[in-house]
Backbone bond lengths (Angstrom), bond angles and torsions (degrees), N, CA, C in turn:
res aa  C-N    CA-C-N  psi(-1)  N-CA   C-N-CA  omega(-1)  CA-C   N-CA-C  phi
1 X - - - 1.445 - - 1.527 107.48 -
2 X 1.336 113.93 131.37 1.653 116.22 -167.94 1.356 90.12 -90.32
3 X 1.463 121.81 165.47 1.563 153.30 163.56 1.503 108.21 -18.98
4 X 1.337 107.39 -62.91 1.943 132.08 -177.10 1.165 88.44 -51.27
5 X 1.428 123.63 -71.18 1.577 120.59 -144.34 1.616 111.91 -55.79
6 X 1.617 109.85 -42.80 1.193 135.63 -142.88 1.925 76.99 -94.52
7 X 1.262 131.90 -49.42 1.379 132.49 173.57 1.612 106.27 -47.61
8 X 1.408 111.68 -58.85 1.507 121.69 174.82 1.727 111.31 -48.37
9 X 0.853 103.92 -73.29 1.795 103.86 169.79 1.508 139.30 -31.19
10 X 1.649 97.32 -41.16 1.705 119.25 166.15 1.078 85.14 -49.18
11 X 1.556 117.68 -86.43 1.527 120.68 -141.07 1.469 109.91 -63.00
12 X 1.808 117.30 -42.79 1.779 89.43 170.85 1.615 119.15 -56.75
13 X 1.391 121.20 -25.01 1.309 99.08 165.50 1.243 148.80 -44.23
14 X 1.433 96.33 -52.48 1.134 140.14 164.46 1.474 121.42 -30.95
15 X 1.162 107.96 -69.03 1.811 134.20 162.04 1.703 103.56 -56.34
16 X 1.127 106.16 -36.05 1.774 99.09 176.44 1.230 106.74 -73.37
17 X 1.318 115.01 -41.63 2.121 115.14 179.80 1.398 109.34 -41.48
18 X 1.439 93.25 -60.48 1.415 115.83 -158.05 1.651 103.04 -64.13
19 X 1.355 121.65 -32.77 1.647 105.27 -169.77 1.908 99.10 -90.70
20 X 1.548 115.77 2.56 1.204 105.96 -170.92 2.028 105.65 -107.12
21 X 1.951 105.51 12.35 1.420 92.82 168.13 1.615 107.22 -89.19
22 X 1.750 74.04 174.60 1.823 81.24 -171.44 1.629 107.56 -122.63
23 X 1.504 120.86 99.09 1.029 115.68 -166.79 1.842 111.93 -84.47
24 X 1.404 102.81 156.35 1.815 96.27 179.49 1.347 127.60 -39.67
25 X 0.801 141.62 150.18 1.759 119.88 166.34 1.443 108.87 -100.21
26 X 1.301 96.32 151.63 1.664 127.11 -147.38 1.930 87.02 -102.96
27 X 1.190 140.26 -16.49 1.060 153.33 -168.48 1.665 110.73 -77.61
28 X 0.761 129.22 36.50 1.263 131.38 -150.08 1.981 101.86 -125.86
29 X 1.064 127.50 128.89 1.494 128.64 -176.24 1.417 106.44 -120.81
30 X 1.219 106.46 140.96 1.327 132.93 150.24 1.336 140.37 -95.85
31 X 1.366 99.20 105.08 1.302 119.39 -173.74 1.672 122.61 -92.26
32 X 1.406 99.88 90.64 1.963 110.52 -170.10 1.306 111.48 -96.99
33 X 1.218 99.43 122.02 1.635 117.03 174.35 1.688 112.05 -32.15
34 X 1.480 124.94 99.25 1.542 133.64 -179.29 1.514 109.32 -94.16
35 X 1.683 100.05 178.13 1.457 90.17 172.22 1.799 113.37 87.29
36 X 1.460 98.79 148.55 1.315 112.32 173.69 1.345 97.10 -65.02
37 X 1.544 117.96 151.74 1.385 128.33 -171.51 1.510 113.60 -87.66
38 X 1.202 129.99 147.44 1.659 130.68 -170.37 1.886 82.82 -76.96
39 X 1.003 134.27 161.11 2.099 154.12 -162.95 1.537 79.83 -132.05
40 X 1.463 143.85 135.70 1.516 144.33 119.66 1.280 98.05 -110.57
41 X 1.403 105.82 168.48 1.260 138.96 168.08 1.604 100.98 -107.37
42 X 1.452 118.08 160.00 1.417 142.24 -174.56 1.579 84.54 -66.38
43 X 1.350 111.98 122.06 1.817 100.90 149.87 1.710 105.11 86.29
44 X 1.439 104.43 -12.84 1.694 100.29 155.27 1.209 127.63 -149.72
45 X 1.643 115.62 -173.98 1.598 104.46 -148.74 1.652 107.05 -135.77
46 X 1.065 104.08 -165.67 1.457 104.49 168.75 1.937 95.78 -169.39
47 X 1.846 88.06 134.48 1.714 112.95 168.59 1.919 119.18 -63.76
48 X 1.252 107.78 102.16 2.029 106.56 167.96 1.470 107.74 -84.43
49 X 1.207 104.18 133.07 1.615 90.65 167.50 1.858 90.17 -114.49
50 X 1.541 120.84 131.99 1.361 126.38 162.22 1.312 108.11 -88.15
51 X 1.361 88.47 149.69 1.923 116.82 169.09 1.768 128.59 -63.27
52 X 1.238 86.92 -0.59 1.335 94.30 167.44 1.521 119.73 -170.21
53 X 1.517 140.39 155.18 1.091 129.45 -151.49 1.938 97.67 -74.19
54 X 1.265 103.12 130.01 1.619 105.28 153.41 1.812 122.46 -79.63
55 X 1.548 92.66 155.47 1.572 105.84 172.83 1.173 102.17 -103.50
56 X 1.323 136.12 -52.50 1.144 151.47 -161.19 1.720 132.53 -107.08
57 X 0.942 124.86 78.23 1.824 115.32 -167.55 2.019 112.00 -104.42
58 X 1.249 119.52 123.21 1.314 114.49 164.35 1.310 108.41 -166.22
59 X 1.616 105.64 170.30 1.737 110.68 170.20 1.193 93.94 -122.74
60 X 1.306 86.35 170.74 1.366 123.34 -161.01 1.597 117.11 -77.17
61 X 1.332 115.58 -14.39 1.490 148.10 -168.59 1.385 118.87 -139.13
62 X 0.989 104.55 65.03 2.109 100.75 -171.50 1.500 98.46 -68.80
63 X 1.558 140.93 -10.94 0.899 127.71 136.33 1.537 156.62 -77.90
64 X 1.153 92.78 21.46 1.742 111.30 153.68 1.573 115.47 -128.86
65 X 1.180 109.22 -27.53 1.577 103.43 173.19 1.999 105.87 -146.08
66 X 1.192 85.39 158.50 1.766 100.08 -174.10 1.242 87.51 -123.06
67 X 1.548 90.77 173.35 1.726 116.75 -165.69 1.668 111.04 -145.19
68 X 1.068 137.26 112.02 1.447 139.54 -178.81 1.437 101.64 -109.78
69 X 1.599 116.62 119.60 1.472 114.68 168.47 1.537 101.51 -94.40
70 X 1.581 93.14 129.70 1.994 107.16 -173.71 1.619 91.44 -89.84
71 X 1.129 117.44 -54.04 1.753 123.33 -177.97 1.176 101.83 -149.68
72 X 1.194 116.24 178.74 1.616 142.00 -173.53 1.445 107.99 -44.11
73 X 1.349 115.01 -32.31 1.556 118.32 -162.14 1.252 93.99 -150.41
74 X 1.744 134.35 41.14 1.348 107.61 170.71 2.308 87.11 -160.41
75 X 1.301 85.66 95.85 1.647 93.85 -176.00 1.841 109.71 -92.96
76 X 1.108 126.21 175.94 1.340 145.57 -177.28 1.448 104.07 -135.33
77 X 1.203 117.41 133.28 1.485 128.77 175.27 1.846 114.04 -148.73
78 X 1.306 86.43 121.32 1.580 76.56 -160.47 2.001 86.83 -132.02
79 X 1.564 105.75 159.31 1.540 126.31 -161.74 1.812 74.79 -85.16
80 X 1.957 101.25 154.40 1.110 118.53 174.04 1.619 101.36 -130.28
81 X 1.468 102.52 -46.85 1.955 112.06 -166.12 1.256 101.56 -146.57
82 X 1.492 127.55 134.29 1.285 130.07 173.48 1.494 108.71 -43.23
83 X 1.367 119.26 141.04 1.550 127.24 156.27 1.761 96.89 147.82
84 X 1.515 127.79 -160.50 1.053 130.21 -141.29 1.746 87.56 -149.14
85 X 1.237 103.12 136.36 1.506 127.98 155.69 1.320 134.14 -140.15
86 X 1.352 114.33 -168.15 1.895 116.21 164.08 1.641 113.83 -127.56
87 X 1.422 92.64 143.93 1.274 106.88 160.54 1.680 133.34 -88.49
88 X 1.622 118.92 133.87 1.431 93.29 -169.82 1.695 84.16 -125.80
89 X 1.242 110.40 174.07 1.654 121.58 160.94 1.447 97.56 -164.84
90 X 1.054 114.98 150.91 1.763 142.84 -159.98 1.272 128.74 -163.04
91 X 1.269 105.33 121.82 1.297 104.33 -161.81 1.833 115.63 -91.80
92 X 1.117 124.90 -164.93 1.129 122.41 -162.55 1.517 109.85 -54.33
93 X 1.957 90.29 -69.13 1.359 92.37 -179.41 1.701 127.34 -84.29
94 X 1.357 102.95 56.90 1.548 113.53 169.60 1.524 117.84 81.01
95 X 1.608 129.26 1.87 0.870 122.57 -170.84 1.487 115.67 -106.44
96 X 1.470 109.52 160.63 1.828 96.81 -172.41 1.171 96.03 -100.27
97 X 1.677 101.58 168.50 1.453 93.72 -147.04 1.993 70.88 -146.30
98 X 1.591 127.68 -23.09 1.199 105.23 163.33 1.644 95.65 -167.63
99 X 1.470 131.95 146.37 0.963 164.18 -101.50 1.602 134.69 -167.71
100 X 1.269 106.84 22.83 2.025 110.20 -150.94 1.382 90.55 -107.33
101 X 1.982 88.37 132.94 1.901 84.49 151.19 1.615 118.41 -81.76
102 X 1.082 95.01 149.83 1.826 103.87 179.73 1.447 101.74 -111.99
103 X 1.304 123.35 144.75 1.037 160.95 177.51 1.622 130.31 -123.66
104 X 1.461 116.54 106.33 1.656 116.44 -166.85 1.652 91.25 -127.33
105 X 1.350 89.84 145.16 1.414 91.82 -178.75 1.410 95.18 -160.45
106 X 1.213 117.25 148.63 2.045 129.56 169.75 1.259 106.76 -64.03
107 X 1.678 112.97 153.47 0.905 150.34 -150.97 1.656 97.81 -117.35
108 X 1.482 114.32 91.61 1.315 110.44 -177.76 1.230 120.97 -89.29
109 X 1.789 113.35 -17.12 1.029 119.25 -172.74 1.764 118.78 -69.55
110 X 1.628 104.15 -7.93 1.616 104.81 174.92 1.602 108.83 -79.07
């Protein structure tokens, strides 16, 4: 095998490596809590009803706020510990359907 051939061969190898990596995908979204923020108080809550049925409901902090799904489209979120989180809900086929930062904070005025 002459010089060329053996040169020729590297590089189809070469070209085969190269089309068989697998780079990260760049496709990737970020989805940031929008919107005026849900206000709780420590120890209470407030009823959402969404616009369309969710699959999926949680925050981001189950230790400052919890989440009770009543039905498909009608959740409970109520303050546990002062500090700040997000709300998510998602529907079947992968789409968000709502997005809020929440905010719980004490009630100094008692």
């Amino acid at each position: 095998m002459n010089r060329t051939m053996k040169f020729l061969g590297l590089i189809a190898v070469l070209a085969l490596a190269a089309t068989s990596v697998v780079l990260p995908s760049t496709a990737q979204e970020v989805v940031a809590p929008s919107g005026a923020p849900i206000a709780l108080e420590v120890g209470k809550g407030e009823l959402l009803r969404l616009d369309r049925d969710a699959d999926t409901v949680f925050v981001a902090d189950p230790e400052v706020a919890d989440v009770r799904v009543k039905t498909a489209r009608l959740i409970y979120i109520f303050g546990k510990a002062p500090g700040e989180t997000s709300l998510y809900a998602v529907d079947a086929e992968q789409h968000v359907i709502t997005n809020k930062p929440v905010v719980v904070k004490r009630n100094i005025a008692r």
